[in-house]
N, CA, C and O atoms as a MOPAC input file, in Angstrom:
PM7 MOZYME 1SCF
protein

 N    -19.34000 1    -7.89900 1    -6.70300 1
 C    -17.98400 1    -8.12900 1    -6.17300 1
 C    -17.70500 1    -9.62700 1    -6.08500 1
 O    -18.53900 1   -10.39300 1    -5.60100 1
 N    -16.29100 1   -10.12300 1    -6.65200 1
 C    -16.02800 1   -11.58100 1    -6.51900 1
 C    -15.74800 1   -11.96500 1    -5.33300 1
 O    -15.09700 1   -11.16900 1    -4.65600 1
 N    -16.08900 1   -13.11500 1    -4.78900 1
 C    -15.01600 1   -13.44300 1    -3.43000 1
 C    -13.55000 1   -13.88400 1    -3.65400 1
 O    -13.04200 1   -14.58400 1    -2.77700 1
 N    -12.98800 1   -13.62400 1    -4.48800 1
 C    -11.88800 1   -13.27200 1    -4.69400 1
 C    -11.44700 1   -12.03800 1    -4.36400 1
 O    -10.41100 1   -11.71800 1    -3.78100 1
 N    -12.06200 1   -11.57400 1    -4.66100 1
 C    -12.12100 1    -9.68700 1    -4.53500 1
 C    -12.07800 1    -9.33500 1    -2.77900 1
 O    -11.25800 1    -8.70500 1    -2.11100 1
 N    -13.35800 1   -10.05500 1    -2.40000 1
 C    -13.83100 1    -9.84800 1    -0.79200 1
 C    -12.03200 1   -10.40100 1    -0.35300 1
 O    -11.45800 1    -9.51300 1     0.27800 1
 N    -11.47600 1   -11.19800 1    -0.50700 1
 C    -10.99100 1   -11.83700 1     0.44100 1
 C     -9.37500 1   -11.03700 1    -0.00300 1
 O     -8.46600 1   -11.07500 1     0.82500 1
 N     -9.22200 1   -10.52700 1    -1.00400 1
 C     -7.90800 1    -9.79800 1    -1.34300 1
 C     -8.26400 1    -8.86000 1    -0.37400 1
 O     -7.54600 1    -8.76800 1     0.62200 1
 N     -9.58700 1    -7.89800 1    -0.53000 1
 C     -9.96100 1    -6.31500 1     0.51100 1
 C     -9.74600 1    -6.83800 1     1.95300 1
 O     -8.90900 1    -6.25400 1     2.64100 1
 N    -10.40600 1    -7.85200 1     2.45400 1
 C     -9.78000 1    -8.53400 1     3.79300 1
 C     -8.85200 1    -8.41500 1     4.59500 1
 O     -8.69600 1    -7.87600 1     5.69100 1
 N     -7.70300 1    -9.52400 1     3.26300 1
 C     -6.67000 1    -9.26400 1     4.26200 1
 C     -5.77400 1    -7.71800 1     3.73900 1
 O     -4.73400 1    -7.44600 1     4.33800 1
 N     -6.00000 1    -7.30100 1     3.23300 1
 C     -5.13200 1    -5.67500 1     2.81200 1
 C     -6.06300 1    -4.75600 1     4.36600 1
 O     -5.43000 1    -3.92600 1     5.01900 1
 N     -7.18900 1    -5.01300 1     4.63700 1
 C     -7.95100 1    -4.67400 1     4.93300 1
 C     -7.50800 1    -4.93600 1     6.73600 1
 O     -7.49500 1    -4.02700 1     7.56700 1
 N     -7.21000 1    -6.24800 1     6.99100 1
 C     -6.42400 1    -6.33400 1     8.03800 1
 C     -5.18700 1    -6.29000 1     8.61900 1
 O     -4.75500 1    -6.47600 1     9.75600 1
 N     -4.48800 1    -5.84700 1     7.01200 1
 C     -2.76900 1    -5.71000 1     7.17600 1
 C     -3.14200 1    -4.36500 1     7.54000 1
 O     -2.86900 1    -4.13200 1     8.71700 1
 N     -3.85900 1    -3.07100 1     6.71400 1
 C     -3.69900 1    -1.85000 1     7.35900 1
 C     -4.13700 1    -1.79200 1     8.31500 1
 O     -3.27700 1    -1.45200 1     9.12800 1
 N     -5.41900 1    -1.99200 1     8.91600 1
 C     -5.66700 1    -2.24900 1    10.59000 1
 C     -4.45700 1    -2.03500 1    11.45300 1
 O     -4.32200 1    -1.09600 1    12.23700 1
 N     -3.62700 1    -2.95500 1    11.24300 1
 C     -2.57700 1    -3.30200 1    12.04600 1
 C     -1.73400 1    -2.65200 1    12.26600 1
 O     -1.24700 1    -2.37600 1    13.36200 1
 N     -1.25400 1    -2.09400 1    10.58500 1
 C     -0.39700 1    -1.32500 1    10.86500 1
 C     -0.81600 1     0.25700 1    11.51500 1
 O     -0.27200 1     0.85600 1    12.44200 1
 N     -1.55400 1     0.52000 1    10.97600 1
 C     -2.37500 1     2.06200 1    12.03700 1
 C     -2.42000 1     1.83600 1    13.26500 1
 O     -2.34400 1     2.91500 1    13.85300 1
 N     -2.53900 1     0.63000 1    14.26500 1
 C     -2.67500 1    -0.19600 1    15.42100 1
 C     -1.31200 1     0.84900 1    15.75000 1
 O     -1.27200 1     2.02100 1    16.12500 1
 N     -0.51300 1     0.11000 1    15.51100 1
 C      1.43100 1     0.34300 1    15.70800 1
 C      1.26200 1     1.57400 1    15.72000 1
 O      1.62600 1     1.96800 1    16.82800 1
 N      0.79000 1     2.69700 1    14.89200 1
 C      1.25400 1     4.30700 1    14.72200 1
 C      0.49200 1     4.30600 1    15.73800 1
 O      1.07000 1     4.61200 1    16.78100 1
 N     -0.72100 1     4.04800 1    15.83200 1
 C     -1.93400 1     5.02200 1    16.52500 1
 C     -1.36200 1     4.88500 1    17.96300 1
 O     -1.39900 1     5.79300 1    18.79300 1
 N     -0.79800 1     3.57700 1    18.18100 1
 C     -0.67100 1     3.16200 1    19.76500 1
 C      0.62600 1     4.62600 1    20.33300 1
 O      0.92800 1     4.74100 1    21.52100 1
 N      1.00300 1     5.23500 1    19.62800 1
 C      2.11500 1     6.17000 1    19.63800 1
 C      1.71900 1     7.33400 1    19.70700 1
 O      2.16300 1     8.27900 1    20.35900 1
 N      0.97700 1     7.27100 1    19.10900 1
 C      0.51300 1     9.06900 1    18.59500 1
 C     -1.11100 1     9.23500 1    19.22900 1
 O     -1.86200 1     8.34500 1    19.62800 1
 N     -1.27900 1    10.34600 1    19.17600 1
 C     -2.96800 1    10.79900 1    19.62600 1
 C     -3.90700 1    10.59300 1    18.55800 1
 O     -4.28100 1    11.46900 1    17.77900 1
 N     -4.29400 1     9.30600 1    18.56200 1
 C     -5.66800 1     8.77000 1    17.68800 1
 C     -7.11300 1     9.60400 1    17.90100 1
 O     -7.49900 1     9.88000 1    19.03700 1
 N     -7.61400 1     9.85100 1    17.11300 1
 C     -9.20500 1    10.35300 1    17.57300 1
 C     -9.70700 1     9.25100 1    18.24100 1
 O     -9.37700 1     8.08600 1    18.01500 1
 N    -10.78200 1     9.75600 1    19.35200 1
 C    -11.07300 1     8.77900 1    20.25900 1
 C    -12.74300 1     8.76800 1    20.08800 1
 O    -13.48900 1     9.72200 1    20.31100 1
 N    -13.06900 1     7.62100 1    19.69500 1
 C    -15.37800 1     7.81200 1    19.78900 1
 C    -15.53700 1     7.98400 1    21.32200 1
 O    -14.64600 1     7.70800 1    22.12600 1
 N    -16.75000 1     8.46500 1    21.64200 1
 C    -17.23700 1     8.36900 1    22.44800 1
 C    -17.01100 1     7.79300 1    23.56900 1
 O    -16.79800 1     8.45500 1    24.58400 1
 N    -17.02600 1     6.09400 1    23.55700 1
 C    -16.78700 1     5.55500 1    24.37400 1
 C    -15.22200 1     5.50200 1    24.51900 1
 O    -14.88100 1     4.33400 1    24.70400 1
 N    -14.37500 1     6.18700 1    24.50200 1
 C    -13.19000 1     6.29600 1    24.74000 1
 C    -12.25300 1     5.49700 1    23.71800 1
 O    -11.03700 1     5.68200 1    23.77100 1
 N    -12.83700 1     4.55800 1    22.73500 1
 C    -11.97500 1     3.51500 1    21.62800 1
 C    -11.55200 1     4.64500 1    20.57400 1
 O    -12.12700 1     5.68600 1    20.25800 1
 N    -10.17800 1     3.99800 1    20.07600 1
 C    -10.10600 1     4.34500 1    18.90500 1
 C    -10.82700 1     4.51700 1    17.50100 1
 O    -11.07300 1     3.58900 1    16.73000 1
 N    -11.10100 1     5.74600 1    17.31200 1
 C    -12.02000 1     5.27100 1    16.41700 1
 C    -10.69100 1     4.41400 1    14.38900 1
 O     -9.67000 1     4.75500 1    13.79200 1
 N    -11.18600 1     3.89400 1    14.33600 1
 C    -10.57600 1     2.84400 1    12.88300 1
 C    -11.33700 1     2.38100 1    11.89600 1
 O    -11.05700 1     1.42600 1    11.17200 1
 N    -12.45100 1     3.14800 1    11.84700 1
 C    -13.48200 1     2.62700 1    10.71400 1
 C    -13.09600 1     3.78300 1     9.50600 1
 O    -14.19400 1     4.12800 1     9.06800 1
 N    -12.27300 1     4.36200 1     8.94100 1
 C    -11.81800 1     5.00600 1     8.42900 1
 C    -10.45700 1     4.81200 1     7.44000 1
 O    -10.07900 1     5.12300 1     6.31000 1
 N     -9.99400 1     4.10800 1     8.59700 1
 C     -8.09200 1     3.53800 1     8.46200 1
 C     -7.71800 1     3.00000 1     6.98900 1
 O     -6.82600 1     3.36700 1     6.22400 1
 N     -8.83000 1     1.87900 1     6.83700 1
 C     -8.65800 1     0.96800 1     5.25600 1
 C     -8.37500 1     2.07800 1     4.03000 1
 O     -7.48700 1     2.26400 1     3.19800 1
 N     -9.79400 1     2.78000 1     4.44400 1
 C    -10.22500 1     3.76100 1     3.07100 1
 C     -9.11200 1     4.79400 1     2.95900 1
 O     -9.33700 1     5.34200 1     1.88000 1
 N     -8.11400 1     5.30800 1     3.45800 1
 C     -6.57600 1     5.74100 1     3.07000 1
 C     -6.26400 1     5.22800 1     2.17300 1
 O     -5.75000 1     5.97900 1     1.34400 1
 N     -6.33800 1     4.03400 1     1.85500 1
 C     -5.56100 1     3.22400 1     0.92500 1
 C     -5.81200 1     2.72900 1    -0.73400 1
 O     -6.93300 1     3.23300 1    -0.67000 1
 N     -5.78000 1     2.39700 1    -1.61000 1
 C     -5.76700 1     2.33900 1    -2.46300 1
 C     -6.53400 1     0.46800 1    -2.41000 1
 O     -6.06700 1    -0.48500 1    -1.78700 1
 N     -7.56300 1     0.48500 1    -3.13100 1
 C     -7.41800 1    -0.91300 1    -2.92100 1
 C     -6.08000 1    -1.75500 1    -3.37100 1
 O     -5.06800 1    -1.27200 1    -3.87800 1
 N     -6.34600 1    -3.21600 1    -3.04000 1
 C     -4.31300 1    -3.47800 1    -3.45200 1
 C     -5.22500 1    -4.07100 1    -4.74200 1
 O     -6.38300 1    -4.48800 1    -4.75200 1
 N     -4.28500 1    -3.94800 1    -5.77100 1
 C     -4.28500 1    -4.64700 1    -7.42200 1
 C     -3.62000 1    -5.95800 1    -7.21000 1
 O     -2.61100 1    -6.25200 1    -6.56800 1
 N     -4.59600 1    -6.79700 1    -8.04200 1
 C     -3.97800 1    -8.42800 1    -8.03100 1
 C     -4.24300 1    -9.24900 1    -9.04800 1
 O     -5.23800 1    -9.97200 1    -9.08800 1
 N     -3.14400 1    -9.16700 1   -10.15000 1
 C     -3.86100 1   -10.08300 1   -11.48500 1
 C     -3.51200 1   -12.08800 1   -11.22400 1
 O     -2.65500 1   -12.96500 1   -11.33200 1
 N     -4.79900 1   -11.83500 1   -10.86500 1
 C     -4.87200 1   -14.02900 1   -10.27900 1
 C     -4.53900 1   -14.55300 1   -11.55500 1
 O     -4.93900 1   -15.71400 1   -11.63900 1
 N     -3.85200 1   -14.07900 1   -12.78700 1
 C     -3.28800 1   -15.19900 1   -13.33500 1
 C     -1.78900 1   -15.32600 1   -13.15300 1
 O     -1.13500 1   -16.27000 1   -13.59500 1
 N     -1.19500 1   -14.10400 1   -12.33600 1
 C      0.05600 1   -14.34500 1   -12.25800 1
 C      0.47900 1   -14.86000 1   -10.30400 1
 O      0.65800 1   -14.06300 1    -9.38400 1
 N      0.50800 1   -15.82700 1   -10.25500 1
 C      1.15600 1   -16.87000 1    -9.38500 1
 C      1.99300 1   -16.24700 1    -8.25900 1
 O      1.90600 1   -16.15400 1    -7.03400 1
 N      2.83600 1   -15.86700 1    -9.21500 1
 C      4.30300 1   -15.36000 1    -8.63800 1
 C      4.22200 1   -13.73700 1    -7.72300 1
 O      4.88200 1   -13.21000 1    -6.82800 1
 N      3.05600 1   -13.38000 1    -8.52400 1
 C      2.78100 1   -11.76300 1    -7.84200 1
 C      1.95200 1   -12.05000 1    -6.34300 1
 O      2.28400 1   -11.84200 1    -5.17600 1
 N      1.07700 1   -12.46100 1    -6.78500 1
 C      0.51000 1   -13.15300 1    -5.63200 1
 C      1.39100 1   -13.62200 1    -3.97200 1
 O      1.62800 1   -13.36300 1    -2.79200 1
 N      1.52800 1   -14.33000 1    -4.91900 1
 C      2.73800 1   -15.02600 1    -3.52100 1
 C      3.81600 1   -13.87900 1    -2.89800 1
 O      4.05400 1   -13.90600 1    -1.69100 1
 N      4.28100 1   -13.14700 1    -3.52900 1
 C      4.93900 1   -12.27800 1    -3.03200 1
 C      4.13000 1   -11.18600 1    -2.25500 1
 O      4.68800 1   -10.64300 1    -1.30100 1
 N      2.90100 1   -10.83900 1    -2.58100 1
 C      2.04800 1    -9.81100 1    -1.66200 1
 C      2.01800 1   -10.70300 1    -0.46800 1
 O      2.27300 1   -10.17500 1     0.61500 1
 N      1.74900 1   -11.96200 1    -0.50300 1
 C      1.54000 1   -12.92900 1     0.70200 1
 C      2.84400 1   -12.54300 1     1.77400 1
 O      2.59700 1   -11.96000 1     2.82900 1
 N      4.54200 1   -13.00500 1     1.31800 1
 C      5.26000 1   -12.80200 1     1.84200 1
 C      5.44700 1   -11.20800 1     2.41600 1
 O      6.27100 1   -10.96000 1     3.29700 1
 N      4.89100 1   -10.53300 1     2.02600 1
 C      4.72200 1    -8.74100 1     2.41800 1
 C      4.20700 1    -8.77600 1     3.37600 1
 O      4.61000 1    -8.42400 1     4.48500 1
 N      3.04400 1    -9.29700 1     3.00400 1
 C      2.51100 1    -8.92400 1     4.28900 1
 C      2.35700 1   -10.24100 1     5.69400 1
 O      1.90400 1   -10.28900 1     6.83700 1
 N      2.82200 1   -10.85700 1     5.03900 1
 C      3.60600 1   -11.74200 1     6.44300 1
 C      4.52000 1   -10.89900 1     7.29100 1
 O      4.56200 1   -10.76000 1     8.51300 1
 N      5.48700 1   -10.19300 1     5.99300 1
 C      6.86300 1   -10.14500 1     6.84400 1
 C      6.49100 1    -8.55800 1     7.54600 1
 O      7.35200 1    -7.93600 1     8.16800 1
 N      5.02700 1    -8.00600 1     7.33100 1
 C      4.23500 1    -6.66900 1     7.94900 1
 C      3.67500 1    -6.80400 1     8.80000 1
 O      3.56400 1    -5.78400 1     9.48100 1
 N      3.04200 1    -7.94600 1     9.28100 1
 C      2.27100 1    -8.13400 1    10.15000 1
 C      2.92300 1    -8.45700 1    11.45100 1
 O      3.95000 1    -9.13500 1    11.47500 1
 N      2.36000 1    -7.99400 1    12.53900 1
 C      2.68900 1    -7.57300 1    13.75500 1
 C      2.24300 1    -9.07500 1    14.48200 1
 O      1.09100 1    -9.42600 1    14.74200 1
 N      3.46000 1    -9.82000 1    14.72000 1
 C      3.63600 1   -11.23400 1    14.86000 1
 C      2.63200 1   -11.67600 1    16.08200 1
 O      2.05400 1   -12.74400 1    16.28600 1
 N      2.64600 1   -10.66900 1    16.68100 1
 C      1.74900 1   -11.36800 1    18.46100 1
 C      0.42500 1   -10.94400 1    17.83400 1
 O     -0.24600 1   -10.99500 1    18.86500 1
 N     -0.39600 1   -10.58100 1    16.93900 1
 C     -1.47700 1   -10.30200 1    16.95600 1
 C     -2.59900 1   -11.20800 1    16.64100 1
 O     -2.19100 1   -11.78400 1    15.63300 1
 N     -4.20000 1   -11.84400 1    17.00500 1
 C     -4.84100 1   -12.48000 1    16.96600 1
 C     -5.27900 1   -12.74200 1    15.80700 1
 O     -5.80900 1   -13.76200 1    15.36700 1
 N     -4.91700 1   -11.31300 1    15.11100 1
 C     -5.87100 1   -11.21100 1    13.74400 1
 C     -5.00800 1   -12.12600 1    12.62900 1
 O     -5.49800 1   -12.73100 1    11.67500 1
 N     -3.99300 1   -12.08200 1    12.90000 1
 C     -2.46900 1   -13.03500 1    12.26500 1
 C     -3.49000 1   -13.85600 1    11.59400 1
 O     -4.01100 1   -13.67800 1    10.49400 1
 N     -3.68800 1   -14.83700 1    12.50500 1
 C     -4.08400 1   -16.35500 1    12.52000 1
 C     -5.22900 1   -16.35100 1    11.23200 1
 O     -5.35800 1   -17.31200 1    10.47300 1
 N     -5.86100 1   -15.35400 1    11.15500 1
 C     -7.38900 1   -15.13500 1    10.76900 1
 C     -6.64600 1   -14.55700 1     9.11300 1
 O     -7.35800 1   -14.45200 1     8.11500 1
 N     -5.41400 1   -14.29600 1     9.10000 1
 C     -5.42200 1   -13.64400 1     7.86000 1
 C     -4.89000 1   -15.01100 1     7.08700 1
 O     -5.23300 1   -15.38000 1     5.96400 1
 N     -3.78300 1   -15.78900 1     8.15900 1
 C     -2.94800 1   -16.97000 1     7.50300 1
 C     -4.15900 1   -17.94600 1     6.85900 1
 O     -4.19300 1   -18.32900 1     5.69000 1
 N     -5.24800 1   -18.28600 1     8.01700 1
 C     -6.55000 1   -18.85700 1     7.15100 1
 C     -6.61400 1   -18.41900 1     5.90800 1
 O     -6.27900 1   -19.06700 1     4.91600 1
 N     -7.27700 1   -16.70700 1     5.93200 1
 C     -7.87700 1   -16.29700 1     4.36400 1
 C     -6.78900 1   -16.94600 1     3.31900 1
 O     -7.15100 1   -17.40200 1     2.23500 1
 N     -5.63200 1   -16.94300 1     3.68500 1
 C     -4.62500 1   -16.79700 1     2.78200 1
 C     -4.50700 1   -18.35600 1     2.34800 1
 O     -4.06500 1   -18.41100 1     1.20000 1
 N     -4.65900 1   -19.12900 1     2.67700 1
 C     -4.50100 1   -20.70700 1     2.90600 1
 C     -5.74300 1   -21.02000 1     2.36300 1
 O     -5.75100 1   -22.01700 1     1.64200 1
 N     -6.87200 1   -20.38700 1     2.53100 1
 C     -7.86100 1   -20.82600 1     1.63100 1
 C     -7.67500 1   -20.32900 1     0.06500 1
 O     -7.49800 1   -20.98400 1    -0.96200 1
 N     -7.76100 1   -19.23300 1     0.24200 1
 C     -7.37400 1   -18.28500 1    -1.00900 1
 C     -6.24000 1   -19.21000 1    -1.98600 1
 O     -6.70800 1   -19.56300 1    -3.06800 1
 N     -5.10800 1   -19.54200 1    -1.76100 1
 C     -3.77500 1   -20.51000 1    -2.10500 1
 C     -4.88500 1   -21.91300 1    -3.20900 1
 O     -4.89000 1   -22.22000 1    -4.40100 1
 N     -5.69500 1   -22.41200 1    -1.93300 1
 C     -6.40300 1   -23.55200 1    -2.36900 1
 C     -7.40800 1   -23.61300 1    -3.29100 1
 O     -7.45700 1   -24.58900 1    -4.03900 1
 N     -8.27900 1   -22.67600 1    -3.37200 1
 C     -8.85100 1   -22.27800 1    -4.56100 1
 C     -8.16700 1   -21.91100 1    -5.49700 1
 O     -8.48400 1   -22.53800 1    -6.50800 1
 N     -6.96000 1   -20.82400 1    -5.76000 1
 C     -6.07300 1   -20.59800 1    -6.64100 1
 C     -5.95000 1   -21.99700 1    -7.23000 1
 O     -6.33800 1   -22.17900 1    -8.38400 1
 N     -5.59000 1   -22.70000 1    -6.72900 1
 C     -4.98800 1   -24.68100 1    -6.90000 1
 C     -6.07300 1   -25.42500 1    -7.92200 1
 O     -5.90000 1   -26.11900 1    -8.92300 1
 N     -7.07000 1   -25.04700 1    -7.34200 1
 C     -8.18500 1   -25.67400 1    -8.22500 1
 C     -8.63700 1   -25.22100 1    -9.49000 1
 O     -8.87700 1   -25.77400 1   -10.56300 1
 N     -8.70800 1   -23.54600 1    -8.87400 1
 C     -8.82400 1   -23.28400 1   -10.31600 1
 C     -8.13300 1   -23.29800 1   -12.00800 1
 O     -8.50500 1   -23.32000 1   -13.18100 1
 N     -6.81900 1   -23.26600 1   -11.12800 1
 C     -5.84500 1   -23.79400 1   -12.22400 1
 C     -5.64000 1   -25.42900 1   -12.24700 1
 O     -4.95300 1   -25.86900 1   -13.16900 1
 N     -6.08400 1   -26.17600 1   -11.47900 1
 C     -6.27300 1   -27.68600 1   -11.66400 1
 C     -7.85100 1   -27.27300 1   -13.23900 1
 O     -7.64900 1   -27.62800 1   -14.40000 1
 N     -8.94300 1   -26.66800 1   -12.89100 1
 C     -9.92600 1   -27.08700 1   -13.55800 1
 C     -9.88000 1   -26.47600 1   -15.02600 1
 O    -10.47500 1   -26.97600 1   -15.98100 1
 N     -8.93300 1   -25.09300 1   -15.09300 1
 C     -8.26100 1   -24.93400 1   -16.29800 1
 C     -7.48000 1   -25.93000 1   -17.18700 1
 O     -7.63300 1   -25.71300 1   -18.38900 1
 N     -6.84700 1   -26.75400 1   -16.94000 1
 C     -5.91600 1   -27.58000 1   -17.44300 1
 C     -6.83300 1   -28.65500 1   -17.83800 1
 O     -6.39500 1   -29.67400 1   -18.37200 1

């Protein structure tokens, strides 16, 4: 697996989190043991997300998605805007070391 790869599953990985967060907080979630939600399950619903890193423009727009998805007061925010800001910067280089 690339870390390109790791860090696309990440944040898709913490956008659905979130959003199951929002339903579950509504509805009757299965509960483990210790009374938590259980969410180790939640991701694998999903399809991994598809991302061809030579197109720029696709990219950036999954970014704005899931900005404009993400549940603004949440801690994990911060942690995804990182991945994403690193992710951006390597993109940068690698097409700097292409050229």
């Amino acid at each position: 697996e690339s870390w390109e790869r790791k860090i696309i599953d990440r944040i898709h990985n913490v956008n659905v989190s979130v959003k199951h967060k929002e339903i579950n907080e509504s509805s009757e979630a299965p509960v483990s043991k210790r009374g938590r939600p259980k969410s180790t399950t939640l991701a694998s619903r999903y399809p991994p997300l598809q991302h061809n890193f030579s197109d720029d423009t696709s990219f950036n727009r999954n970014i704005d998605k899931i900005k404009s998805e993400m549940c603004m007061s949440n801690p994990r925010k911060q942690v995804l805007l990182k991945l994403m800001r690193i992710h951006m910067h390597v993109g940068m280089m690698k097409n700097a070391m292409k050229s």
